[in-house]
C-alpha positions as CSV (number, residue, x, y, z in Angstrom):
1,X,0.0,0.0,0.0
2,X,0.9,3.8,-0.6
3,X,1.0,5.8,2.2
4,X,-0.2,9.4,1.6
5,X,1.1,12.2,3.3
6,X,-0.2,15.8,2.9
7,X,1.8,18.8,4.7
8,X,-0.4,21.8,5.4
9,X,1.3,25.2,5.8
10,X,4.9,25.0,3.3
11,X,5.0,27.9,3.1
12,X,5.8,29.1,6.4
13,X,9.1,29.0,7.5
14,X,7.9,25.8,10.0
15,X,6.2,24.1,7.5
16,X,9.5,24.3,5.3
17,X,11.5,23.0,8.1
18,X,8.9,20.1,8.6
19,X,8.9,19.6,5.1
20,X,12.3,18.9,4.5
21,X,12.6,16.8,7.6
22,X,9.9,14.5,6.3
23,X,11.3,13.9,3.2
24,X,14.6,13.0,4.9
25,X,12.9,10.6,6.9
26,X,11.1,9.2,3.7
27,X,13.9,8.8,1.8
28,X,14.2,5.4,0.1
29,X,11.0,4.8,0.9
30,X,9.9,6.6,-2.4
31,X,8.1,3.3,-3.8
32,X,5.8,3.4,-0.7
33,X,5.2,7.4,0.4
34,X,3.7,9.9,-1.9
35,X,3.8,13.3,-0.2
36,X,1.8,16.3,-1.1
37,X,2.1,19.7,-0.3
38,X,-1.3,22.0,0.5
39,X,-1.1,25.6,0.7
40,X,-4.9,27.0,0.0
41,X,-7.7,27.8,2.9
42,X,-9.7,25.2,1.0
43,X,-7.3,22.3,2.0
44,X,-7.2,23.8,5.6
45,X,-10.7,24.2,6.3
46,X,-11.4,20.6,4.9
47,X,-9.4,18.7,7.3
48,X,-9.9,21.0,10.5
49,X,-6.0,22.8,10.8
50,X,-6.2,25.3,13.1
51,X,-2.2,25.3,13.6
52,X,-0.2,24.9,10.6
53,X,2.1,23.5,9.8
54,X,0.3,20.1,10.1
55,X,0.6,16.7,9.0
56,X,-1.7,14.3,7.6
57,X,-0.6,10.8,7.0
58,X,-3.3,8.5,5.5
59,X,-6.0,11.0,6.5
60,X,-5.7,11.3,9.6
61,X,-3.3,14.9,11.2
62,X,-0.6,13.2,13.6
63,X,0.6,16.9,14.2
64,X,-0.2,20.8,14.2
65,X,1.2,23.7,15.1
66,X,4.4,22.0,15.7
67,X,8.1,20.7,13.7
68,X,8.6,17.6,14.5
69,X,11.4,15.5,15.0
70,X,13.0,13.1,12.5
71,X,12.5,10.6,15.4
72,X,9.1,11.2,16.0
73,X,8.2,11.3,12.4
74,X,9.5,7.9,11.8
75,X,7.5,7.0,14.7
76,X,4.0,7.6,12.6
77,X,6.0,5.4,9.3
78,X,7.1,2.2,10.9
């Protein structure tokens, strides 16, 4: 199966940070992961964000308002 990850809010300086550090983490994993970026209101209102940046894996947000770590990002892959 494909996991699906969506990361709300690139285009803060956060949601770059956690962008980046996700697709570390994913790295060789690129077979498995497909990762999308969403930057419009639209995309925010529809899953609930009220802190960005947040991230969705498979539907449903593990984080918001927060950068995670490499660590705990794995965490939410395994």
């Amino acid at each position: 199966d494909i996991i699906k990850i969506k990361l709300v809010g690139t285009d803060t300086n956060n949601g770059m940070k956690l962008s980046k550090l996700v697709r570390q983490v994913v790295t060789g994993y690129d077979d498995t992961i497909k990762i999308q970026d969403l930057n419009d209101s639209t995309s925010i209102n529809k899953y609930g964000i009220t802190n960005t940046p947040a991230l969705i894996i498979d539907g449903v947000i593990v984080s918001q308002g927060k950068t995670m770590s490499t660590q705990e990002i794995q965490e939410f892959l395994i």
